[in-house]
mmJSON file of the N, C-alpha and C atoms, coordinates in Angstrom:
{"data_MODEL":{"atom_site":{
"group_PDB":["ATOM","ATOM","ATOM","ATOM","ATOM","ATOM","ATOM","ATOM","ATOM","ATOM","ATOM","ATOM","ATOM","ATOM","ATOM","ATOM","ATOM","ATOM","ATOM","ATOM","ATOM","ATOM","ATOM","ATOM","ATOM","ATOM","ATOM","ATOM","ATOM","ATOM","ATOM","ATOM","ATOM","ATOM","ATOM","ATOM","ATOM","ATOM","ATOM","ATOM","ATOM","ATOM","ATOM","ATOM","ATOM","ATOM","ATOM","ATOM","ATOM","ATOM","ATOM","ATOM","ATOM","ATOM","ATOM","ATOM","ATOM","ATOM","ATOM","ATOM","ATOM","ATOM","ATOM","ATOM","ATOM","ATOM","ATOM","ATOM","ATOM","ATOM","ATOM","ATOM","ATOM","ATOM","ATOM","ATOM","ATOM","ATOM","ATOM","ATOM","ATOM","ATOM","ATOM","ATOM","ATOM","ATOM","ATOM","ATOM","ATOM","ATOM","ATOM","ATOM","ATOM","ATOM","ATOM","ATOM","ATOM","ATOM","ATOM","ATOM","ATOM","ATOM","ATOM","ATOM","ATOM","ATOM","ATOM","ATOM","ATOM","ATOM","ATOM","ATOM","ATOM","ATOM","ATOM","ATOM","ATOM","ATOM","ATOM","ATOM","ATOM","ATOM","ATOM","ATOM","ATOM","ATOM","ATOM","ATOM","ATOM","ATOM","ATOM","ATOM","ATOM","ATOM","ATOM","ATOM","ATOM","ATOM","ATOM","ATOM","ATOM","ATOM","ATOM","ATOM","ATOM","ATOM","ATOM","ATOM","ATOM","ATOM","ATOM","ATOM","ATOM","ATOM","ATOM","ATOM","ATOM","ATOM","ATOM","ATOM","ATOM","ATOM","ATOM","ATOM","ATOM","ATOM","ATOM","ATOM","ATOM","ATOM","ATOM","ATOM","ATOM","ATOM","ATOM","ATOM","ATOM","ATOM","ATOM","ATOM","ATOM","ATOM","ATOM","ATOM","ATOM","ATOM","ATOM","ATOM","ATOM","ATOM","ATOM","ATOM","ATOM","ATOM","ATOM","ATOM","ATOM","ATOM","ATOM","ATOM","ATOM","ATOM","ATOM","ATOM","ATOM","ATOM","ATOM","ATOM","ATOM","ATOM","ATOM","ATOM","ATOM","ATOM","ATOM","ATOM","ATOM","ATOM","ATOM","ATOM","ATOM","ATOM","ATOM","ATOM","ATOM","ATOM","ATOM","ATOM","ATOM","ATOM","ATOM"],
"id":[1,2,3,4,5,6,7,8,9,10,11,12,13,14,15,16,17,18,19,20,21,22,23,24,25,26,27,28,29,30,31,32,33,34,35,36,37,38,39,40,41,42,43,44,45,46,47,48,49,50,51,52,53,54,55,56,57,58,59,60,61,62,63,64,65,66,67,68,69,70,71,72,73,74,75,76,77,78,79,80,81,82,83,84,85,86,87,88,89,90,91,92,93,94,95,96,97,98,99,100,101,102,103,104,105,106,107,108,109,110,111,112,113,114,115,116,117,118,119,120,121,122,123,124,125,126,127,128,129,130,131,132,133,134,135,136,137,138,139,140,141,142,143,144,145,146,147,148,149,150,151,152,153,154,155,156,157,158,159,160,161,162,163,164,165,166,167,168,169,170,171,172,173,174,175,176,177,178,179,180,181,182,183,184,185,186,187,188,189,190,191,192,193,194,195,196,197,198,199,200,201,202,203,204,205,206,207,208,209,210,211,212,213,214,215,216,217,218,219,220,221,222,223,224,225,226,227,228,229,230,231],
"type_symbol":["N","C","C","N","C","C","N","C","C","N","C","C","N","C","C","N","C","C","N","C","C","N","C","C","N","C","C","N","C","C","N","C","C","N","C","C","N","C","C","N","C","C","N","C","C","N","C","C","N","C","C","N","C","C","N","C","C","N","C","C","N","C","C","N","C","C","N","C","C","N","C","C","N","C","C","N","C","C","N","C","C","N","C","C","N","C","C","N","C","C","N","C","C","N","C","C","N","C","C","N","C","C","N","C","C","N","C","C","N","C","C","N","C","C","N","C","C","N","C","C","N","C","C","N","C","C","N","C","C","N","C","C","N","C","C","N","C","C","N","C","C","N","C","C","N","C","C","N","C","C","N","C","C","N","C","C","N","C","C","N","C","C","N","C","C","N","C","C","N","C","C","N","C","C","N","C","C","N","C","C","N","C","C","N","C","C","N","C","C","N","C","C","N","C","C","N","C","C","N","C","C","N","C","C","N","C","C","N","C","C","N","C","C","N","C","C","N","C","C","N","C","C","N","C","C","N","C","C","N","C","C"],
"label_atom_id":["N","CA","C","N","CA","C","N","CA","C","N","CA","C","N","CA","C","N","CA","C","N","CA","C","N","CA","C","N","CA","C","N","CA","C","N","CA","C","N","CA","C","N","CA","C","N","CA","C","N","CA","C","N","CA","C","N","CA","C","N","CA","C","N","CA","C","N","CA","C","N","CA","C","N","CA","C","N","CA","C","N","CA","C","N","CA","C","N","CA","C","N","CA","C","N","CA","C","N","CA","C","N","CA","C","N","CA","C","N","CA","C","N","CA","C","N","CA","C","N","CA","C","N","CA","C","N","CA","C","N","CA","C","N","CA","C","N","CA","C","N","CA","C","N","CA","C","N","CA","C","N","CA","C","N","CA","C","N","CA","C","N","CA","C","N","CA","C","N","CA","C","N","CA","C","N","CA","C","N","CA","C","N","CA","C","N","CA","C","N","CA","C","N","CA","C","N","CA","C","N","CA","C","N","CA","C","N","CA","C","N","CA","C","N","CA","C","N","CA","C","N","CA","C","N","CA","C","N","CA","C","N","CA","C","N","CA","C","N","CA","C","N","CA","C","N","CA","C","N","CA","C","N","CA","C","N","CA","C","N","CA","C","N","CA","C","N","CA","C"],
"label_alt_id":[null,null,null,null,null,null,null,null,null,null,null,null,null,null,null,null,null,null,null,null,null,null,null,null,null,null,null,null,null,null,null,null,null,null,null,null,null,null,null,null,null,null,null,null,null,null,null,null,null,null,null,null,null,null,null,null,null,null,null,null,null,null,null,null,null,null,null,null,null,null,null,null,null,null,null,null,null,null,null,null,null,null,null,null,null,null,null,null,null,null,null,null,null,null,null,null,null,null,null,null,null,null,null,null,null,null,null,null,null,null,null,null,null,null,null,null,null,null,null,null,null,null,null,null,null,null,null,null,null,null,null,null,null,null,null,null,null,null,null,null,null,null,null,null,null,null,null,null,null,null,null,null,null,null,null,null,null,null,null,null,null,null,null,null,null,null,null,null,null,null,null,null,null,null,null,null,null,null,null,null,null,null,null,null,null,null,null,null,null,null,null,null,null,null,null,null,null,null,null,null,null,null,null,null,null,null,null,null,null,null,null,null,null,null,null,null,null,null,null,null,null,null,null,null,null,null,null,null,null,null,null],
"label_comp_id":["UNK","UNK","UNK","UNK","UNK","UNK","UNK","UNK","UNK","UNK","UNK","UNK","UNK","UNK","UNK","UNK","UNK","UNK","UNK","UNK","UNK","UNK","UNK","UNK","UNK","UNK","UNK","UNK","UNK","UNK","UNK","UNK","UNK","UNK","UNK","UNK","UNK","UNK","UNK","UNK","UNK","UNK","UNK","UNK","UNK","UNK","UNK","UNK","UNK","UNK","UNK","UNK","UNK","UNK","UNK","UNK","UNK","UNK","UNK","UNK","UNK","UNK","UNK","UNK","UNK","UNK","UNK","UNK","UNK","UNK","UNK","UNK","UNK","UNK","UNK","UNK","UNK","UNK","UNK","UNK","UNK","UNK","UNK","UNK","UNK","UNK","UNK","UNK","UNK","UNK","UNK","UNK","UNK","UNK","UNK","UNK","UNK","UNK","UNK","UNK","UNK","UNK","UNK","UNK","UNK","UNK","UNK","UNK","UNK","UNK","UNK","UNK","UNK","UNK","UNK","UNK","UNK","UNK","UNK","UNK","UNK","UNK","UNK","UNK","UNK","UNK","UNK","UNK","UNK","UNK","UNK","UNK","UNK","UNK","UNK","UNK","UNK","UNK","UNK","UNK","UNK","UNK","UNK","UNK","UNK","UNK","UNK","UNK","UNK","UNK","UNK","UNK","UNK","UNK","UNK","UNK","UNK","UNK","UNK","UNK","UNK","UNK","UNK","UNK","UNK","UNK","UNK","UNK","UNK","UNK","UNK","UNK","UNK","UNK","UNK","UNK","UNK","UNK","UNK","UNK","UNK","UNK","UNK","UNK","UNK","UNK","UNK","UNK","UNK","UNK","UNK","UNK","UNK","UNK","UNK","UNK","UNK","UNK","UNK","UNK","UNK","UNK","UNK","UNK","UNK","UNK","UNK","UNK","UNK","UNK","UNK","UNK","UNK","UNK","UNK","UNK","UNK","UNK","UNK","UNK","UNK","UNK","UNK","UNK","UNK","UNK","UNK","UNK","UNK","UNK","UNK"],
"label_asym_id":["A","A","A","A","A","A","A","A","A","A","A","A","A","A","A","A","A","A","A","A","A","A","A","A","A","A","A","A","A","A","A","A","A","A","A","A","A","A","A","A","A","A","A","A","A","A","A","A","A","A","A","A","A","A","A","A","A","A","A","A","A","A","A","A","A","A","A","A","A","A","A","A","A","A","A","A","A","A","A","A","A","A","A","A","A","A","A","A","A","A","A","A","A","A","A","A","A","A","A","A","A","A","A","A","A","A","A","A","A","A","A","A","A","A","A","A","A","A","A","A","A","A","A","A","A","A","A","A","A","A","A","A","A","A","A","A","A","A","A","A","A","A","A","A","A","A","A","A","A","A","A","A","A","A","A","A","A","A","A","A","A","A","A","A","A","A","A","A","A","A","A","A","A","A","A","A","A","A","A","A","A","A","A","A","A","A","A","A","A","A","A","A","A","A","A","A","A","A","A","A","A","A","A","A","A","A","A","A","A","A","A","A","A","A","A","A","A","A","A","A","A","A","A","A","A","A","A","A","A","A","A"],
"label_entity_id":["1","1","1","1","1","1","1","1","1","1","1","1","1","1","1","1","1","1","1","1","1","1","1","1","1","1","1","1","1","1","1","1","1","1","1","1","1","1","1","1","1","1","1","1","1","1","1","1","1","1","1","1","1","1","1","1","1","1","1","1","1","1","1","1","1","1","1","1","1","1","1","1","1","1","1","1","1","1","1","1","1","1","1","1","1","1","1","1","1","1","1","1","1","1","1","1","1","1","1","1","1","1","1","1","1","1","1","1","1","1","1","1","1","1","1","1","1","1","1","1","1","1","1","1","1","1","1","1","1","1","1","1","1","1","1","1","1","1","1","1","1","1","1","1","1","1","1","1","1","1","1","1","1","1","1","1","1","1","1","1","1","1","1","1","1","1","1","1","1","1","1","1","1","1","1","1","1","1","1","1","1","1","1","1","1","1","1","1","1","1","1","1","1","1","1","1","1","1","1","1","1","1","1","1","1","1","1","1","1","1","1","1","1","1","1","1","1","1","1","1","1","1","1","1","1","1","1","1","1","1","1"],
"label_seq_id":[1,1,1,2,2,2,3,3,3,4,4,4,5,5,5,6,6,6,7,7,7,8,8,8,9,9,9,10,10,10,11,11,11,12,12,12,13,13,13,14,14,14,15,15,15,16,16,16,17,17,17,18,18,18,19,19,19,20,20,20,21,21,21,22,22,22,23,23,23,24,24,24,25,25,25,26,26,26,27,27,27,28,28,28,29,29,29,30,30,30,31,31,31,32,32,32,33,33,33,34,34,34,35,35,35,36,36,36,37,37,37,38,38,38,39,39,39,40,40,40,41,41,41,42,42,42,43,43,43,44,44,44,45,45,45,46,46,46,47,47,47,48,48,48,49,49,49,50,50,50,51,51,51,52,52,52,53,53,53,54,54,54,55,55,55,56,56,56,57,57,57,58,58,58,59,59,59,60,60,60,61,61,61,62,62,62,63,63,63,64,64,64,65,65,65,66,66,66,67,67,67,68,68,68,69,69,69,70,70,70,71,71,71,72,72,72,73,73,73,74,74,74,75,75,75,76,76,76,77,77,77],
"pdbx_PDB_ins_code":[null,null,null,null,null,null,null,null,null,null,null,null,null,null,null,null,null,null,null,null,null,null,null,null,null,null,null,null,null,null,null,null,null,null,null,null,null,null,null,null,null,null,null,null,null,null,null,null,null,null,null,null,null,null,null,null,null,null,null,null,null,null,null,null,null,null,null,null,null,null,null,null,null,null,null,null,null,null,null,null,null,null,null,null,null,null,null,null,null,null,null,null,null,null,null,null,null,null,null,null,null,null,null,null,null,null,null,null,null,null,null,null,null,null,null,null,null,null,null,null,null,null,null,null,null,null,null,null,null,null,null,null,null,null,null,null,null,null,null,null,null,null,null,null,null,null,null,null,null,null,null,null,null,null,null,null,null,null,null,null,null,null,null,null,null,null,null,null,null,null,null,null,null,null,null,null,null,null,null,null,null,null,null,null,null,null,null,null,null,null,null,null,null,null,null,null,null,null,null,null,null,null,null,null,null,null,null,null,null,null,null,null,null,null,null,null,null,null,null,null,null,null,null,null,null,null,null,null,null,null,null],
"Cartn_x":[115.038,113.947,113.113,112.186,110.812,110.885,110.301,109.977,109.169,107.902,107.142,107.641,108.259,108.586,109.068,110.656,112.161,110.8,109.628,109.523,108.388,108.004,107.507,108.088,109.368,110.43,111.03,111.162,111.664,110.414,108.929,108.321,108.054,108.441,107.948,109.208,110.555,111.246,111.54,110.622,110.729,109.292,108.744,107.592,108.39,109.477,109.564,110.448,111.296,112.167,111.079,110.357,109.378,108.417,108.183,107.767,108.984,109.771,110.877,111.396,111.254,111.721,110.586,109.333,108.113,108.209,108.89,109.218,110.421,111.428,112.663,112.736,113.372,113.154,114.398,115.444,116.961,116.705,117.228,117.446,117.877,118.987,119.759,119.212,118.625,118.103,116.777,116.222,115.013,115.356,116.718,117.237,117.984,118.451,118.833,117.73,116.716,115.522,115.241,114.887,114.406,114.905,116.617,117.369,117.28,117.213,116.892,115.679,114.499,113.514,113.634,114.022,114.574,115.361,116.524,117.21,116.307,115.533,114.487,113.385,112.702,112.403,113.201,114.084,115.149,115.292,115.247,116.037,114.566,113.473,112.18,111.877,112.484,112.12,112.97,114.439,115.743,115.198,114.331,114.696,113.4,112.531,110.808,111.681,112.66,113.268,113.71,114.759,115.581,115.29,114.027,113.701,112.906,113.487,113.348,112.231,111.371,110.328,111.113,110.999,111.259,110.628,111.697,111.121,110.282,109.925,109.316,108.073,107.349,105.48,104.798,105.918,105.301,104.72,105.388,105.169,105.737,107.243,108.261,109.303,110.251,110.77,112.525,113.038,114.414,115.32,116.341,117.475,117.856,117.593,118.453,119.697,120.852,121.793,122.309,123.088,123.493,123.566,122.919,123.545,124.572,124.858,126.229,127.062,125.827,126.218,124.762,124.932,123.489,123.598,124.13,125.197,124.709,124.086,123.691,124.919,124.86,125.873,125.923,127.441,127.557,127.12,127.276,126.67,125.571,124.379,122.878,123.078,122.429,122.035,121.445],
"Cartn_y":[177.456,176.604,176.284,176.676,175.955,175.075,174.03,172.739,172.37,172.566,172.38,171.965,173.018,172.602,171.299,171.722,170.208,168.834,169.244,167.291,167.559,168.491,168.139,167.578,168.445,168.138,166.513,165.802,164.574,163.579,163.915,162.746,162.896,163.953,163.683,163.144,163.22,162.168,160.858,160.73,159.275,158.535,159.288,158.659,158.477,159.456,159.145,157.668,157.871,156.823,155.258,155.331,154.442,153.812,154.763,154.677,154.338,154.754,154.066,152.642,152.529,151.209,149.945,150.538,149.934,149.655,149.977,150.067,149.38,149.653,148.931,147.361,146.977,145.77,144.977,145.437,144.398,144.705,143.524,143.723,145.068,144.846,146.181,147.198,147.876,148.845,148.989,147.769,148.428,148.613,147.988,148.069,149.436,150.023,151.329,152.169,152.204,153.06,152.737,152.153,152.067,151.942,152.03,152.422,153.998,154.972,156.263,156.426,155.635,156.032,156.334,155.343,155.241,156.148,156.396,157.783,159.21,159.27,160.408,160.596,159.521,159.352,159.572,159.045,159.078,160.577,161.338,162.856,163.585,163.298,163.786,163.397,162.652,162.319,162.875,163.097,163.802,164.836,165.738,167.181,167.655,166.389,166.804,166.603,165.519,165.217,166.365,166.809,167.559,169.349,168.96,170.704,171.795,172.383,173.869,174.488,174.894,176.304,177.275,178.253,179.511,180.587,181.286,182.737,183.567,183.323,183.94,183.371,184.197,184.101,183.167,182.57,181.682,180.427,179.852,178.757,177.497,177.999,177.582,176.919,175.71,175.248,175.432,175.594,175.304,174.24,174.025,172.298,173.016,172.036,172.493,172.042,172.695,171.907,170.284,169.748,167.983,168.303,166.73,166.56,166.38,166.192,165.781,164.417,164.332,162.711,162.234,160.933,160.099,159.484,159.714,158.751,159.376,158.906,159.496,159.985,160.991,161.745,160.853,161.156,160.968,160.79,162.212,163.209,163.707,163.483,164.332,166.019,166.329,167.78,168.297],
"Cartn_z":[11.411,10.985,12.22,12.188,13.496,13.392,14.449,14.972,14.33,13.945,13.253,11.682,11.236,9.768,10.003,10.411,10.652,10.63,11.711,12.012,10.176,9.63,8.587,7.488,7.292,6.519,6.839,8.643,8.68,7.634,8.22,8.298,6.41,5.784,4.197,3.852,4.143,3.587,4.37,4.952,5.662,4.935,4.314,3.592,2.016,1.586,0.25,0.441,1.73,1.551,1.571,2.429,2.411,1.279,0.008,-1.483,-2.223,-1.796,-2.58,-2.573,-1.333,-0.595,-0.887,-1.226,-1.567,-3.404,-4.139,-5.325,-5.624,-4.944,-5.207,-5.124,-5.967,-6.411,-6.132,-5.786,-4.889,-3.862,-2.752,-1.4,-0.822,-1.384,-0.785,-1.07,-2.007,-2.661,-1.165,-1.056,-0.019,1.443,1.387,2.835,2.651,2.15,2.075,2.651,1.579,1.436,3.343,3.59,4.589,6.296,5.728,6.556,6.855,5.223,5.44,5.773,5.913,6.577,7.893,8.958,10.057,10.485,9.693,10.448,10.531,9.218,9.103,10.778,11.162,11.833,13.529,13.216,14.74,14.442,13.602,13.519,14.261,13.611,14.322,15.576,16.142,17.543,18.178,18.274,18.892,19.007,17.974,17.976,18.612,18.902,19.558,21.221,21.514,22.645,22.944,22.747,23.164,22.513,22.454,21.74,23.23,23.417,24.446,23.256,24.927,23.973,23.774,22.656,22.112,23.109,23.233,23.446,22.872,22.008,20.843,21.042,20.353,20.3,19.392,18.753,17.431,17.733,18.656,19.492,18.871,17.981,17.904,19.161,18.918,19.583,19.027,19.61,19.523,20.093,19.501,20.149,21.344,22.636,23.91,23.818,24.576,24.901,24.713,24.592,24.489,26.535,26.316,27.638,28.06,29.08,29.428,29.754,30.555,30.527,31.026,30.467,30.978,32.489,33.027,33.658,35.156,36.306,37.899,38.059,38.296,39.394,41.158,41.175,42.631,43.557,43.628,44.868,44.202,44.68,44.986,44.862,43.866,43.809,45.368],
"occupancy":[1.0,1.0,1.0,1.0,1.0,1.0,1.0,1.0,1.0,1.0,1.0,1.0,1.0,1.0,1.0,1.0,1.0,1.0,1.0,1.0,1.0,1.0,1.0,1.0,1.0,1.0,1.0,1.0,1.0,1.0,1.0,1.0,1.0,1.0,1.0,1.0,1.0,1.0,1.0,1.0,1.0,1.0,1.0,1.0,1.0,1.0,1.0,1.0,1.0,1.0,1.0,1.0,1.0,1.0,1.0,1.0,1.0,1.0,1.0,1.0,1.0,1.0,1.0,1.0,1.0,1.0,1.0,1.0,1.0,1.0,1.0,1.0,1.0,1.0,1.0,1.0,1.0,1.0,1.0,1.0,1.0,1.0,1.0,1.0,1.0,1.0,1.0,1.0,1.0,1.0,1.0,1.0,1.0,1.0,1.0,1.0,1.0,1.0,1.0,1.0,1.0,1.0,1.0,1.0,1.0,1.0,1.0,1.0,1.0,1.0,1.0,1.0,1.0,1.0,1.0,1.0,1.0,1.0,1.0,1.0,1.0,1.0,1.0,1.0,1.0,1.0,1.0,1.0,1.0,1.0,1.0,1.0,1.0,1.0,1.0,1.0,1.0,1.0,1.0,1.0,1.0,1.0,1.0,1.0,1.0,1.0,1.0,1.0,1.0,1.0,1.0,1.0,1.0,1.0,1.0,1.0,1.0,1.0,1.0,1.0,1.0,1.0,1.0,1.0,1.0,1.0,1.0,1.0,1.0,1.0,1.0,1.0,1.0,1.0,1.0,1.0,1.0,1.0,1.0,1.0,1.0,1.0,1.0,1.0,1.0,1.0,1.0,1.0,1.0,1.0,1.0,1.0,1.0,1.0,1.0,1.0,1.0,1.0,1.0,1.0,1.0,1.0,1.0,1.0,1.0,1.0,1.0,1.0,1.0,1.0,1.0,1.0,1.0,1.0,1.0,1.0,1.0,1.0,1.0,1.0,1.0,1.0,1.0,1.0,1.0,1.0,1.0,1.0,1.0,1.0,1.0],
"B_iso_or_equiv":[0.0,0.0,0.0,0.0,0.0,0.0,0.0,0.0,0.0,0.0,0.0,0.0,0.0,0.0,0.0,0.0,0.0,0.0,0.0,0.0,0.0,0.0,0.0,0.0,0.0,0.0,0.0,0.0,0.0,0.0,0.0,0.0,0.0,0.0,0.0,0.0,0.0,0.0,0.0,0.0,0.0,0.0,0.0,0.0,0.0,0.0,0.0,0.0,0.0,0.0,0.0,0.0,0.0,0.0,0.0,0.0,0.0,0.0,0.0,0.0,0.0,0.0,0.0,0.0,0.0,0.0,0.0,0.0,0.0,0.0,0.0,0.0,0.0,0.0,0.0,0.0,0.0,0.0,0.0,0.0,0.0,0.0,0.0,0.0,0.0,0.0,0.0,0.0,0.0,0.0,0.0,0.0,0.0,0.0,0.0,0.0,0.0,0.0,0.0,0.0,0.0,0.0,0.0,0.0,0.0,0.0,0.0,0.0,0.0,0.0,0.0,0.0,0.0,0.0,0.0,0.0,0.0,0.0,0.0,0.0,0.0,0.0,0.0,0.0,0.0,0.0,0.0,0.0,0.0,0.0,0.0,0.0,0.0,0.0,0.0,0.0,0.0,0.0,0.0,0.0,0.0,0.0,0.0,0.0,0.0,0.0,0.0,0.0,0.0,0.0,0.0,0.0,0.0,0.0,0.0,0.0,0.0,0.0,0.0,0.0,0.0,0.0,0.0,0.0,0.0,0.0,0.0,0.0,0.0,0.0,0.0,0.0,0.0,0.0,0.0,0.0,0.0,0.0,0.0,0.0,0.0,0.0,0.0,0.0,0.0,0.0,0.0,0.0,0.0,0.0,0.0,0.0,0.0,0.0,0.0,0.0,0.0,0.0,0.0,0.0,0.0,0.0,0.0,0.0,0.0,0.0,0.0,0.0,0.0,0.0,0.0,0.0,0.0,0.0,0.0,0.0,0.0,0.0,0.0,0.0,0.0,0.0,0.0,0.0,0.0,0.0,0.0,0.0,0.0,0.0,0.0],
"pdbx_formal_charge":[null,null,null,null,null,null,null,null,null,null,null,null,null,null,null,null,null,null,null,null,null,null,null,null,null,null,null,null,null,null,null,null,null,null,null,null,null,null,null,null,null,null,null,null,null,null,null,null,null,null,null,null,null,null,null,null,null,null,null,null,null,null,null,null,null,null,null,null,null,null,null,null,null,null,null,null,null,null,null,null,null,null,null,null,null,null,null,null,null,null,null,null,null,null,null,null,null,null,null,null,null,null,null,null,null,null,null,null,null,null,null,null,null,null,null,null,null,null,null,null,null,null,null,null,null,null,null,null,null,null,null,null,null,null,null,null,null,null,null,null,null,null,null,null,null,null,null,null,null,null,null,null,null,null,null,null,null,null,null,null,null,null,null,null,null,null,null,null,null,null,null,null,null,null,null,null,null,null,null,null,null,null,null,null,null,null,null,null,null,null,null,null,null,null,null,null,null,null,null,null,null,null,null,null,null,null,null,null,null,null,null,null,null,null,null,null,null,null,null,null,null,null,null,null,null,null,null,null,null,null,null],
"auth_seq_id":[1,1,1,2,2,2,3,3,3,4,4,4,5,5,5,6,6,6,7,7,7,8,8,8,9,9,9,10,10,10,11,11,11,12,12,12,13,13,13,14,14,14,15,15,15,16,16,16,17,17,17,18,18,18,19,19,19,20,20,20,21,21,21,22,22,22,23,23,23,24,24,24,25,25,25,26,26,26,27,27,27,28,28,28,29,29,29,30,30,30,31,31,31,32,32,32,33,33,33,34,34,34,35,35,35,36,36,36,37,37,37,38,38,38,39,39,39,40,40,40,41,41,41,42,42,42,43,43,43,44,44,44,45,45,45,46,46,46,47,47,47,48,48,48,49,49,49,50,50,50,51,51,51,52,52,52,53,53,53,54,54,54,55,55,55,56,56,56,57,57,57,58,58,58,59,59,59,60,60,60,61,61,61,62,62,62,63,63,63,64,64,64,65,65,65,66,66,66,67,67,67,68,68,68,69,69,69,70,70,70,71,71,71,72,72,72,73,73,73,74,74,74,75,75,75,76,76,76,77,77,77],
"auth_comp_id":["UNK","UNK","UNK","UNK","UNK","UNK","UNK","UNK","UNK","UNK","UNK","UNK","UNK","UNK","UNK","UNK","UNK","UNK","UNK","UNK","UNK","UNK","UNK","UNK","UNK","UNK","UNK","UNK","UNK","UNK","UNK","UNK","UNK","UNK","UNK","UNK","UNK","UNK","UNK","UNK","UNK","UNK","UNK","UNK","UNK","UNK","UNK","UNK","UNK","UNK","UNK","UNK","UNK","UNK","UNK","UNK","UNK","UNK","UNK","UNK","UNK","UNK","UNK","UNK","UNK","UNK","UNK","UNK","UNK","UNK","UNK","UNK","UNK","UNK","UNK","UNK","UNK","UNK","UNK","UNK","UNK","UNK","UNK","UNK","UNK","UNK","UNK","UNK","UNK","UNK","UNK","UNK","UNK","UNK","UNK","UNK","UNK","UNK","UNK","UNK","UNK","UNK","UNK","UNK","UNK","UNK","UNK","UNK","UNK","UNK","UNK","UNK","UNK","UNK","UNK","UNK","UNK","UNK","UNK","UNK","UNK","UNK","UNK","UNK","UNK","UNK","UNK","UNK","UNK","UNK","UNK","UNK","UNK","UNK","UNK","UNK","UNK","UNK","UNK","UNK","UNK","UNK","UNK","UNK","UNK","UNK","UNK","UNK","UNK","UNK","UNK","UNK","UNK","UNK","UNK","UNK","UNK","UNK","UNK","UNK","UNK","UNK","UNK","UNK","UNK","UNK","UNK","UNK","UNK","UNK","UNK","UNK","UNK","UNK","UNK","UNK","UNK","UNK","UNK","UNK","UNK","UNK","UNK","UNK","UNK","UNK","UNK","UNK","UNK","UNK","UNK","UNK","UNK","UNK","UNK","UNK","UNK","UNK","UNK","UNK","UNK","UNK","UNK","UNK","UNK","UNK","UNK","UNK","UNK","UNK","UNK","UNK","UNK","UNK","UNK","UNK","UNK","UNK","UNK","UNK","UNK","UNK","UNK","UNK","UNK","UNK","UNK","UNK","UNK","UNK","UNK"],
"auth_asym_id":["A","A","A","A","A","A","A","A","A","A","A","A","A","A","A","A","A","A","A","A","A","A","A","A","A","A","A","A","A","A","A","A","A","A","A","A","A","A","A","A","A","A","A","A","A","A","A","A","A","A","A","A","A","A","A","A","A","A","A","A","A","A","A","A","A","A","A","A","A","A","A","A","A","A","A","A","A","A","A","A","A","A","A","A","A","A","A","A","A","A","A","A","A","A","A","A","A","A","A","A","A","A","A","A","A","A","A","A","A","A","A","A","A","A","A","A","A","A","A","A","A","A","A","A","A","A","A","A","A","A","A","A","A","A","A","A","A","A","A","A","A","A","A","A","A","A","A","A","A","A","A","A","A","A","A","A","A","A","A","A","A","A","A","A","A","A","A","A","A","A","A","A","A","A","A","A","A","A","A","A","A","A","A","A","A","A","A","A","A","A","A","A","A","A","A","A","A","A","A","A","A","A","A","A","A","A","A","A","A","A","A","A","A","A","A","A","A","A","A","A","A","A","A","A","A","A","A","A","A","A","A"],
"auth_atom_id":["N","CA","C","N","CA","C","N","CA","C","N","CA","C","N","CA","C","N","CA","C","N","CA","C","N","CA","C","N","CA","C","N","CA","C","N","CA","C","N","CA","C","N","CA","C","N","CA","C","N","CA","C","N","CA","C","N","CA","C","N","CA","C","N","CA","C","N","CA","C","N","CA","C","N","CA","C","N","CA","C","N","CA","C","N","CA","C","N","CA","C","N","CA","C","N","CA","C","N","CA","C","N","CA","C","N","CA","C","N","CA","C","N","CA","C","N","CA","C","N","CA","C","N","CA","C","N","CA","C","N","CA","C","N","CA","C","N","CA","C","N","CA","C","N","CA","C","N","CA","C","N","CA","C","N","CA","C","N","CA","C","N","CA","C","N","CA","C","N","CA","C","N","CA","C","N","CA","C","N","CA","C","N","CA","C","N","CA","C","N","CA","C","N","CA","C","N","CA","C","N","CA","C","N","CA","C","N","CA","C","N","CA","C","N","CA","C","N","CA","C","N","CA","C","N","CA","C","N","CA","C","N","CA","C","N","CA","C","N","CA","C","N","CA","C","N","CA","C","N","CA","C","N","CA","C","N","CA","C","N","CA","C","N","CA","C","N","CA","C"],
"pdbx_PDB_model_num":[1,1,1,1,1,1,1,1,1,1,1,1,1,1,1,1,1,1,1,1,1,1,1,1,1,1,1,1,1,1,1,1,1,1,1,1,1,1,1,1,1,1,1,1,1,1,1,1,1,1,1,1,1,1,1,1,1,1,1,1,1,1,1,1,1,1,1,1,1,1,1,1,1,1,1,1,1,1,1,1,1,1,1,1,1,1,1,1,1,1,1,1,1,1,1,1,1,1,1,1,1,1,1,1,1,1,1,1,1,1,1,1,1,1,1,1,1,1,1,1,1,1,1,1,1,1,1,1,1,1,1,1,1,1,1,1,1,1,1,1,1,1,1,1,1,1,1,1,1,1,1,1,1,1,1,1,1,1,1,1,1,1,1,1,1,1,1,1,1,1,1,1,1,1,1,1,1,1,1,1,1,1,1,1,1,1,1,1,1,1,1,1,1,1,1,1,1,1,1,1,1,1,1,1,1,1,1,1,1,1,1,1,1,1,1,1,1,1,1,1,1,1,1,1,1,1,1,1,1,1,1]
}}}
């Protein structure tokens, strides 16, 4: 799947969850909805974060590596 699609695919169900959540009528019901908005969102930002250009001509992105640690090293590169 390209980069392009994934963050299209996050941000249209972070809008349905958001119409939903705008409709729902119990607490919980809109705190759900809009809890899945939020993760939709956090998923489109991780994968714009941590997305490597493609080799490829499309001008597609791919997931890099997890880091390793967040954490300063020691010793200096």
């Amino acid at each position: 799947m390209s980069a392009n699609s994934f963050f299209d695919e996050c941000y249209r169900r972070a809008r349905e969850a958001r119409r939903s959540a705008e409709i729902a009528s119990m607490p919980a019901q809109k705190t759900h909805f809009l809890q899945l908005e939020q993760q939709w969102l956090v998923a489109a930002a991780m994968r714009m974060l941590f997305a490597q250009p493609d080799k490829g001509h499309d001008g597609a992105a791919e997931v890099g590596p997890p880091l390793k640690s967040l954490k300063p090293s020691a010793t200096p590169d």
